[in-house]
C-alpha positions as CSV (number, residue, x, y, z in Angstrom):
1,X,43.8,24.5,12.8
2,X,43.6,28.3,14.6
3,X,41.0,30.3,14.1
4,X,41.5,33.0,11.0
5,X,39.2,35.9,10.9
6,X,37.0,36.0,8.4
7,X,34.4,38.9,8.5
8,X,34.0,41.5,10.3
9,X,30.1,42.9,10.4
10,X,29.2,46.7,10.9
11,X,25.9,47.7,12.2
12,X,25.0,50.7,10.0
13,X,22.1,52.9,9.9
14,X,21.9,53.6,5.8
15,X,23.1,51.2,4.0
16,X,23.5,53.4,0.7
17,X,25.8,56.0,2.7
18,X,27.4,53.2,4.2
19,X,28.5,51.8,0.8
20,X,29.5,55.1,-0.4
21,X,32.4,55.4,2.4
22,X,33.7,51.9,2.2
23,X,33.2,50.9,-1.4
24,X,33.6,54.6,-3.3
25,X,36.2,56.5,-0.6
26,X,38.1,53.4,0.3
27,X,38.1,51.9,-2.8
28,X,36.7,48.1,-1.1
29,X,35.2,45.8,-3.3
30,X,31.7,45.4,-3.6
31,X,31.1,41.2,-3.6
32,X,27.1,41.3,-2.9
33,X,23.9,43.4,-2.0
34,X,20.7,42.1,-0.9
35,X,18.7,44.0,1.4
36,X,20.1,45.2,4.1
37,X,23.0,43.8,3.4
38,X,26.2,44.6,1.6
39,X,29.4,42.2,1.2
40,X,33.0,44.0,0.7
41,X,36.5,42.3,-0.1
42,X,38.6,43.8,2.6
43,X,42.2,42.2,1.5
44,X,43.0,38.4,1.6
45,X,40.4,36.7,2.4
46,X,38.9,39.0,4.8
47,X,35.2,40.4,3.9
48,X,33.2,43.5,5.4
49,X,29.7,43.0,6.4
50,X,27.6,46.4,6.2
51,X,24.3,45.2,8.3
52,X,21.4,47.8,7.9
53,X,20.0,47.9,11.4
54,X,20.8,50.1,14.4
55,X,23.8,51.7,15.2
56,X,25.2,53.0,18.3
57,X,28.7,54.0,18.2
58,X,31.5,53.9,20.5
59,X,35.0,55.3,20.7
60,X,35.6,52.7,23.5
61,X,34.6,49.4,21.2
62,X,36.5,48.0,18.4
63,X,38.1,50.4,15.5
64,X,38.4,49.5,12.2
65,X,41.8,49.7,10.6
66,X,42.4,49.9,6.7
67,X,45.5,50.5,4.7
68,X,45.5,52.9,2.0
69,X,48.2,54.2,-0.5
70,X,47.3,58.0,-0.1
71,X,46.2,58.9,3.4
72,X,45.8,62.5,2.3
73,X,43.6,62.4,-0.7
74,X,41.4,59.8,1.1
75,X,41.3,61.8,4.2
76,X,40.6,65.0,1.8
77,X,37.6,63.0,0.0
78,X,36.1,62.0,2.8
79,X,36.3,65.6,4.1
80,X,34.9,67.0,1.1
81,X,31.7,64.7,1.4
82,X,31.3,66.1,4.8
83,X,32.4,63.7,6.7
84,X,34.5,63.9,10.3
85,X,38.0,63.7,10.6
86,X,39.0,63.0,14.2
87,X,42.8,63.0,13.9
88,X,44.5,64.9,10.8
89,X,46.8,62.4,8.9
90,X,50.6,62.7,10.8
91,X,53.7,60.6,10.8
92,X,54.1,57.9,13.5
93,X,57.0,57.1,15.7
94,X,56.4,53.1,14.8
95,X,56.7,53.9,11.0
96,X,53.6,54.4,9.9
97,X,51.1,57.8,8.4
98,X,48.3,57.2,10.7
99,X,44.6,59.5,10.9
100,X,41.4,58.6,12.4
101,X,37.8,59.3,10.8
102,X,34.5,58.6,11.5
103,X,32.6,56.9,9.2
104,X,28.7,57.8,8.0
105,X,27.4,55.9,11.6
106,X,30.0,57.6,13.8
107,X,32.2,54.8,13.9
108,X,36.0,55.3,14.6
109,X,38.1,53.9,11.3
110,X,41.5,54.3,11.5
111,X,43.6,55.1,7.9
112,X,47.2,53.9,7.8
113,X,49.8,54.3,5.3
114,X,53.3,52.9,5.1
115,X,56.3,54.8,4.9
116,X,57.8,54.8,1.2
């Protein structure tokens, strides 16, 4: 049997702010907290790790990619709560509404949405 990919852990700084981004703005949900720790359903049967510990990011390391249904109003709440929008939602040539953000720990997260 191949591998599958299964969870993908992000180091974060505060966890609380952390949750706010990818449960509240993103709309993920929330499996289990313990402390330190958070567990989100990220689609299928892929979960998001939120680790409370350290946090350096990078904009040459890995970049989270979600799917959402309204790349503007995502990318306008997560404005409104201060936070940095890196590249401004715009159409793609390869059929997709792309925009980067950054989320509480500086971490690049790119926002996609499908063409209707």
């Amino acid at each position: 049997m191949p591998s599958q990919l299964n969870r993908i852990i992000v180091s974060v700084r505060n966890l609380h702010e952390s949750l706010a981004f990818y449960a509240e703005l993103l709309h993920l949900e929330l499996v289990e907290t313990r402390p330190g720790f958070a567990t989100l359903a990220a689609g299928g049967d892929v979960q998001l790790g939120l680790h409370e510990r350290d946090s350096e990011p990078s904009d040459r390391a890995v970049a989270l990619s979600f799917a959402v249904d309204d790349l503007d109003r995502v990318c306008s709440g997560w404005e409104s709560a201060d936070g940095s929008v890196v590249d401004r939602p715009a159409d793609q040539p390869w059929g997709e509404r792309m925009a980067m953000v950054r989320d509480p720990d500086g971490h690049l997260v790119c926002l996609v949405q499908q063409h209707a």
